[in-house]
C-alpha positions as CSV (number, residue, x, y, z in Angstrom):
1,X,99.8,137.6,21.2
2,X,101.7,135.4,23.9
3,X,99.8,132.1,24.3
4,X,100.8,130.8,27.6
5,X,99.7,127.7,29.0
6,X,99.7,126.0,32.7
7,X,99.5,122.7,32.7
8,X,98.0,121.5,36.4
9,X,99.8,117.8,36.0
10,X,103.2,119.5,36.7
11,X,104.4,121.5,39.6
12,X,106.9,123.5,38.1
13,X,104.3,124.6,35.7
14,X,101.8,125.8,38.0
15,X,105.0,127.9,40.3
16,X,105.6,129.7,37.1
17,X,102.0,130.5,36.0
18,X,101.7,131.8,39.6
19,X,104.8,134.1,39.4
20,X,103.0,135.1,35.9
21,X,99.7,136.0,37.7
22,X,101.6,138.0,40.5
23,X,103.6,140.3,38.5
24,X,101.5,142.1,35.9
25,X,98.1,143.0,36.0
26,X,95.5,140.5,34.5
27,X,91.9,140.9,33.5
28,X,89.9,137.7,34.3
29,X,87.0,135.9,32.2
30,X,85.2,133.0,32.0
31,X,85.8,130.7,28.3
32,X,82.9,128.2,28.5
33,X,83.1,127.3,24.8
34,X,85.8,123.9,25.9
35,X,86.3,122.4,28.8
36,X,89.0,123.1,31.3
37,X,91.1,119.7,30.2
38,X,91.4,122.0,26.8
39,X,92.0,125.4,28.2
40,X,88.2,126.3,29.0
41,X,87.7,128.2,32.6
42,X,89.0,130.8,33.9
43,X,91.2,132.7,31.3
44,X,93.7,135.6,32.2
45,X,94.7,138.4,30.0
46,X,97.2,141.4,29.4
47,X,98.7,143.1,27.0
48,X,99.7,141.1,24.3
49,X,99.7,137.6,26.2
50,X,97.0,135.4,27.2
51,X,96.9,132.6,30.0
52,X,95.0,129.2,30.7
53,X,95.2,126.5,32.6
54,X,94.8,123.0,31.6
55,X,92.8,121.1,34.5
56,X,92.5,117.1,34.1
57,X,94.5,116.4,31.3
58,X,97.1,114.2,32.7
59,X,98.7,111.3,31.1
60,X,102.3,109.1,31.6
61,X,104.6,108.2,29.5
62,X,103.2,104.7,28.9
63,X,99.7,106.1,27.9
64,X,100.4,109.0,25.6
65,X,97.4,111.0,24.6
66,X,95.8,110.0,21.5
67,X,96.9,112.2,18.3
68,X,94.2,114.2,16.9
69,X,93.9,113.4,12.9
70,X,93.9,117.5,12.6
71,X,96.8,118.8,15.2
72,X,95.8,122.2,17.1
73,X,98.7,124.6,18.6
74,X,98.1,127.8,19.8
75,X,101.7,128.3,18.7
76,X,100.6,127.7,14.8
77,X,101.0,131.3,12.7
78,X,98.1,133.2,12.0
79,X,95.7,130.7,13.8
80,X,96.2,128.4,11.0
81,X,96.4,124.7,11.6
82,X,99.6,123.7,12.8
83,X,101.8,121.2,10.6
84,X,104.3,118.9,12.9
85,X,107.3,120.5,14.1
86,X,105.8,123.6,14.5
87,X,105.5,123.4,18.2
């Protein structure tokens, strides 16, 4: 599965999940297990990708976010916890 993720803090993001979302044909539901700053919300899917949107979670580059002591990537293999460099 294709984890794909918009983030709202950047234009060029949210063109390109757009695009996404126009050319294939999505089914829609509604993840209220996390908030919407951590994918929750609306969730799109198709065959063999999956799409959210990350609504909130905006930071600049003299306030990164704060690490979290065990990292989470939806890139990590087998939905095990991802080490670093593996995103």
């Amino acid at each position: 599965m294709l984890a794909i993720v918009v983030s709202e803090a950047d234009d060029a993001s949210v063109h390109v999940g757009e695009q996404l979302r126009a050319v294939a044909d999505w089914e829609t539901h509604v993840d209220d297990s996390r908030p919407e700053s951590d994918g929750g919300g609306t969730v799109y899917r198709t065959d063999g990708a999956e799409l959210r949107t990350l609504r909130g979670a905006t930071w600049t580059s003299s306030t990164p976010p704060t690490p979290s002591p065990t990292p989470r990537c939806w890139c990590s293999p087998r939905n095990t916890p991802a080490k670093p460099g593996d995103c």
